[in-house]
C-alpha positions in Angstrom: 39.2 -66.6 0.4 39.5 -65.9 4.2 41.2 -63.0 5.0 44.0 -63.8 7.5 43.8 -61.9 10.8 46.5 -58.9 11.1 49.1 -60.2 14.0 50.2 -56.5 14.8 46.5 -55.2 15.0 46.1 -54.1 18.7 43.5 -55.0 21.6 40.8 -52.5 20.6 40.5 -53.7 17.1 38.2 -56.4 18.9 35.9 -54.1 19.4 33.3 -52.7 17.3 33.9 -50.6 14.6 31.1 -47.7 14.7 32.1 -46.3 11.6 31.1 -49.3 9.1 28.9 -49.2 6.7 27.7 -53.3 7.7 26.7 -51.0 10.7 24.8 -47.8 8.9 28.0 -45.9 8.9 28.0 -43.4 6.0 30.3 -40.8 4.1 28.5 -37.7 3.9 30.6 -34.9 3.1 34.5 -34.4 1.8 36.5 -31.6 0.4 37.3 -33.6 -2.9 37.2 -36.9 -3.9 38.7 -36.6 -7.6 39.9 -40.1 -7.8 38.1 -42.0 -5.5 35.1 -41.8 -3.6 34.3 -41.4 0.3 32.0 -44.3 0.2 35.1 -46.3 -0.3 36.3 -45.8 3.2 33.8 -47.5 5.3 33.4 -50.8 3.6 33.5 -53.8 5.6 35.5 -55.6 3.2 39.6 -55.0 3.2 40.7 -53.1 0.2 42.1 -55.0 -2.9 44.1 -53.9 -6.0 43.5 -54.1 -9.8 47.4 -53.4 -11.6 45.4 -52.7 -15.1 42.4 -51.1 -13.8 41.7 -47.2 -15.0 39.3 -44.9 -14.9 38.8 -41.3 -17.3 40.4 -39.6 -14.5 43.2 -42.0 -13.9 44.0 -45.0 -12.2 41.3 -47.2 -9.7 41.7 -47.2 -6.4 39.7 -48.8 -3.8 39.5 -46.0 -1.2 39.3 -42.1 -1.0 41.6 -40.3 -3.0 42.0 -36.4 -3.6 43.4 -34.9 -6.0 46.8 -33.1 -5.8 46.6 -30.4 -3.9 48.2 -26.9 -5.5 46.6 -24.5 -2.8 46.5 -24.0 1.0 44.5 -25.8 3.5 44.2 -29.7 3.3 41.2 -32.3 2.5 38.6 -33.8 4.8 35.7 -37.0 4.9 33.0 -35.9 7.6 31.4 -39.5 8.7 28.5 -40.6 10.3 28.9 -43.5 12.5 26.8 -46.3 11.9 26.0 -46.0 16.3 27.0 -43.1 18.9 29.7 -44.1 20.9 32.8 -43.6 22.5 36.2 -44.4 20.8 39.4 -46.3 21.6 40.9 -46.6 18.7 41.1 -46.0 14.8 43.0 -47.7 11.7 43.5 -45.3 9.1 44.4 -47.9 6.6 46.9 -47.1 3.1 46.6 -50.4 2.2 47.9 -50.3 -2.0 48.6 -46.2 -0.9 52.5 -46.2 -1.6 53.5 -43.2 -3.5 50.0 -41.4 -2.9 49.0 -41.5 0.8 48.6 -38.6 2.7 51.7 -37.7 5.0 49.5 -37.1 8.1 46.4 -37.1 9.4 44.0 -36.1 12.4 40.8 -36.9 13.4 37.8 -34.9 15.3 34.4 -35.7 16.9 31.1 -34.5 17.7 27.8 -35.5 18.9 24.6 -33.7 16.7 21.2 -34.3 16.6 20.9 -32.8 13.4 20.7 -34.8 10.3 24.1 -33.3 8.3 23.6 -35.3 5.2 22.1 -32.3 3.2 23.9 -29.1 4.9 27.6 -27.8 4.6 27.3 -26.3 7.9 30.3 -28.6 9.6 32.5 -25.4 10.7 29.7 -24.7 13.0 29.4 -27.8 15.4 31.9 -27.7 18.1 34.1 -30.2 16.8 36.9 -31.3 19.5 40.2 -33.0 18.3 40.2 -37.0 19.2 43.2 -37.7 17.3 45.6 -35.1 17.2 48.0 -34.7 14.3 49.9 -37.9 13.2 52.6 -39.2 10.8 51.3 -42.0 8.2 53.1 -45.0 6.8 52.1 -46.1 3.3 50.9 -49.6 2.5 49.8 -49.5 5.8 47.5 -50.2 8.7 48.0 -46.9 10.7 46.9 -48.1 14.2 46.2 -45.3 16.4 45.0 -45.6 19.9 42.8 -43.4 21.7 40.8 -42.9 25.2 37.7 -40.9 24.9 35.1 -40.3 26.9 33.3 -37.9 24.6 30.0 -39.3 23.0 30.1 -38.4 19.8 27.6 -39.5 15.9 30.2 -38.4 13.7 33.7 -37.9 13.0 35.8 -35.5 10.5 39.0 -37.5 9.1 41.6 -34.8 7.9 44.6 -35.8 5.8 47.4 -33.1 5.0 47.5 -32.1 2.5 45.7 -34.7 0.4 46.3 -38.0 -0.8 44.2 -41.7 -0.8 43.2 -43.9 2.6 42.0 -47.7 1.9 39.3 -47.8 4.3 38.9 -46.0 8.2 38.0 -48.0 11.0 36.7 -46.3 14.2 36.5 -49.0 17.2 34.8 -48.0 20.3 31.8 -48.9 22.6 28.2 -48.4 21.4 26.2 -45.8 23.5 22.8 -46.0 23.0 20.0 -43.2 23.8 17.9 -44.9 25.8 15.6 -42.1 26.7 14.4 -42.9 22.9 12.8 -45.9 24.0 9.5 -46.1 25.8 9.5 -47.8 29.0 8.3 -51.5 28.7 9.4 -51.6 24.8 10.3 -55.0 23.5 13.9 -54.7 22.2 16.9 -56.7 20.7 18.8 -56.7 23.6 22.1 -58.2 22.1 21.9 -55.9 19.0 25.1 -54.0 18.4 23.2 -50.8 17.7 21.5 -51.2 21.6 25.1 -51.6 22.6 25.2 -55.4 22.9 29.0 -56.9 22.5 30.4 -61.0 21.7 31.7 -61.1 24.6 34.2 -64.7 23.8 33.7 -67.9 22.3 35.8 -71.1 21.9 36.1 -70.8 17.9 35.1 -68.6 14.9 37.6 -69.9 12.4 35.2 -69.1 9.3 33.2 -66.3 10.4 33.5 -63.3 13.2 31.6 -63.9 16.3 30.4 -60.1 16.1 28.6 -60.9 13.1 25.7 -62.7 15.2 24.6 -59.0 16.8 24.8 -57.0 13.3 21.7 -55.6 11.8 20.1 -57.6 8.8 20.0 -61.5 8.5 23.4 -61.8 6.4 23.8 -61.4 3.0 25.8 -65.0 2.4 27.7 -67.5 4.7 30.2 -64.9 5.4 28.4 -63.2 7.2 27.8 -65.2 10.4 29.2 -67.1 13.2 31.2 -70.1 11.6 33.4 -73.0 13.5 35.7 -75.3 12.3 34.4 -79.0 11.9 34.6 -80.4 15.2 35.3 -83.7 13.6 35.5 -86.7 16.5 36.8 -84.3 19.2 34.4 -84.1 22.1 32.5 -81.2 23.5 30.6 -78.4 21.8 31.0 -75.1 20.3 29.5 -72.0 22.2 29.4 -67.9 21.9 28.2 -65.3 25.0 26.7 -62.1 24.6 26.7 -59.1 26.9 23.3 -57.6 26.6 23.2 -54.4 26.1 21.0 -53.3 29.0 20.1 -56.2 31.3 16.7 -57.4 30.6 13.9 -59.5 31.1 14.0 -61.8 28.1 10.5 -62.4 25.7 11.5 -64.3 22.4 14.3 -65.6 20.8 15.2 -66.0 17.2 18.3 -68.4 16.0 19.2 -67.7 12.2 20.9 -70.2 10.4 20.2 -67.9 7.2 22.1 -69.0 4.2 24.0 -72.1 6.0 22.1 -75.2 4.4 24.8 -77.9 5.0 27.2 -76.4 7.4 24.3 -75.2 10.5 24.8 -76.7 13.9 22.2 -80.0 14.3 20.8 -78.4 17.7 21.8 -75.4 19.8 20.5 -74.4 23.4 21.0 -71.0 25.6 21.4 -70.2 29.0 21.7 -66.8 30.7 23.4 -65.3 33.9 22.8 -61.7 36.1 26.6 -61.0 36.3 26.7 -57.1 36.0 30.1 -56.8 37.5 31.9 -59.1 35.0 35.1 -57.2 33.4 34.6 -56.4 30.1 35.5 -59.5 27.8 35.5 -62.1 29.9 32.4 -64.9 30.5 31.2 -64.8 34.0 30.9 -67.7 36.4 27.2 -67.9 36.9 25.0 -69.2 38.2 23.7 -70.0 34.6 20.6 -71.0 34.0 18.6 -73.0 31.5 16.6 -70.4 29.0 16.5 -73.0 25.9 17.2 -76.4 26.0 18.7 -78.4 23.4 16.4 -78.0 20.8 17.1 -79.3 16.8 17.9 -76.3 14.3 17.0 -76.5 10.3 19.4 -74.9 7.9 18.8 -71.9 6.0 15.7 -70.7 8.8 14.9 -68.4 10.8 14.0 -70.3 14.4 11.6 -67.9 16.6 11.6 -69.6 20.2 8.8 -68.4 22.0 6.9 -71.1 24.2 10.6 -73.0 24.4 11.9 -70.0 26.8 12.4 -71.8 30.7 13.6 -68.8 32.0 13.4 -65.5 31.2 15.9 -63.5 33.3 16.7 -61.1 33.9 20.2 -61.6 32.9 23.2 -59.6 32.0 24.7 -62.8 29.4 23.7 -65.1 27.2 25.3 -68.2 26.4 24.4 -69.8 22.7 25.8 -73.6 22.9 26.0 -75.2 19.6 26.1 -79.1 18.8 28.4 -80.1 18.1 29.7 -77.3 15.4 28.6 -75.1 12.5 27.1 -71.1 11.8 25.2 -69.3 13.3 24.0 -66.0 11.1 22.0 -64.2 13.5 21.1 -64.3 17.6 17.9 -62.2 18.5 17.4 -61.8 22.5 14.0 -59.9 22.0 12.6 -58.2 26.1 12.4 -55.8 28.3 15.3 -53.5 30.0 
């Protein structure tokens, strides 16, 4: 069933959440987990509840969950985002929490290039507080915004003094390394993890636009781009993507993985140099051509090579689809 959309979430949960597992993120450390486990947290999927479900240490919960705590000091979950970035908001979700959640909670950053999945050396890295101290309701989506401008791979989620969270969003702006990158290399330009962002489109009712940019193909027809059935109405359906450097394009690849009757009968792109457009919003062009209408096949994985009229460089990308359907995947393959 399609999870309705929260009407009190705020602006920044548009944005991309760097801690989610769909995107790499991963629990690596935490101070107890005696009830439920850290990998809990970052799951893409909202949390649900089972009224009869038990486990030898008491009843299941679909989150992280410490133990009650009988000595000082409180628990901790040290994450690794999925991308480095910079943050603008958190949900530090109770959802199903009510008589169990932790009271408060803060939440602290740093940037490492050392791998911490095997070392218990956390008290060492110069953590600085993103989140300072702050009450929680249970049941809850705990919306908490934030403006940082510190970089930072992973993130330390204290609760005092203990207690269970659902799941822990971190949305924020992916900040690649490009220096990592060879001058001249071929990349995915629109991939979230090279800082690309779905910028708008007209409709997604049955699947997130940001699902065209994640890594992977999609493991079923959720996980894609999905409109409504246009029906008789005229017009088409269409998505942009900021790049996320602006690039001289080389291939592109349309996925219609796993949609076999519901995949758009043709699709075509075009692509403007708009570096100044605000954040969010689909520039004005000039556009021009880069694929022309060309006819799609469900449930395949369309590399356009030879099709490309114009290769940029360009800032956006506009994917128009005809007249409706899903998308899984878009793959903008060049050259910053």
């Amino acid at each position: 069933m399609k999870t309705p959309p929260d009407p009190n979430a705020p602006a920044f949960t548009s944005l991309i959440d760097l801690a989610s597992s769909r995107l790499g993120g991963l629990a690596i450390a935490t101070s107890d987990e005696f009830f439920a486990e850290k990998d809990n947290l970052l799951k893409a999927t909202p949390a649900v509840f089972l009224a009869d479900e038990y486990t030898d240490r008491g009843k299941w919960m679909d989150g992280w969950e410490s133990r009650r705590k009988r000595v000082p000091g409180h628990d901790w979950c040290v994450l690794r985002l999925g991308a480095p970035g910079t943050l603008k908001g958190f949900d530090i979700d109770t959802s199903f929490f009510l008589g169990n959640h932790p009271p408060f909670a803060s939440v602290e950053g740093v940037y490492s290039e050392k791998s911490l999945v095997h070392t218990d050396a956390f008290d060492q890295l110069p953590w600085k507080e993103i989140l300072k101290k702050v009450p929680l309701q249970p049941g809850s989506h705990n919306y908490c915004d934030v403006s940082s401008s510190e970089r930072v791979n992973f993130l330390r989620l204290n609760i005092f003094p203990d207690g269970g969270v659902a799941r822990f969003r971190a949305y924020g702006h992916v900040a690649p390394d490009w220096t990592r990158y060879a001058p001249g290399e071929v990349l995915d330009l629109a991939a979230v993890e090279h800082g690309g962002t779905v910028e708008a489109c007209n409709d997604m009712f049955f699947g997130p636009k940001d699902n065209l940019i994640m890594p992977g193909r999609g493991h079923n027809m959720s996980d894609g781009w999905e409109t409504k059935r246009k029906r008789n109405l005229p017009g088409h359906d269409w998505v942009v993507v900021r790049l996320g450097a602006a690039g001289t394009l080389r291939r592109v690849i349309v996925d219609t993985n796993n949609f076999k009757g519901n995949f758009p009968d043709r699709c075509s792109l075009e692509g403007c140099n708009a570096p100044n457009a605000a954040p969010g919003t689909v520039p004005e062009g000039p556009w021009q051509t880069i694929v022309g209408e060309t006819k799609l096949m469900g449930h395949h994985q369309h590399e356009l090579v030879t099709e490309l009229k114009a290769k940029g460089p360009f800032t956006h990308v506009r994917m128009n689809i005809f007249p409706d359907g899903g998308v899984a995947r878009l793959r903008l393959y060049g050259v910053r």
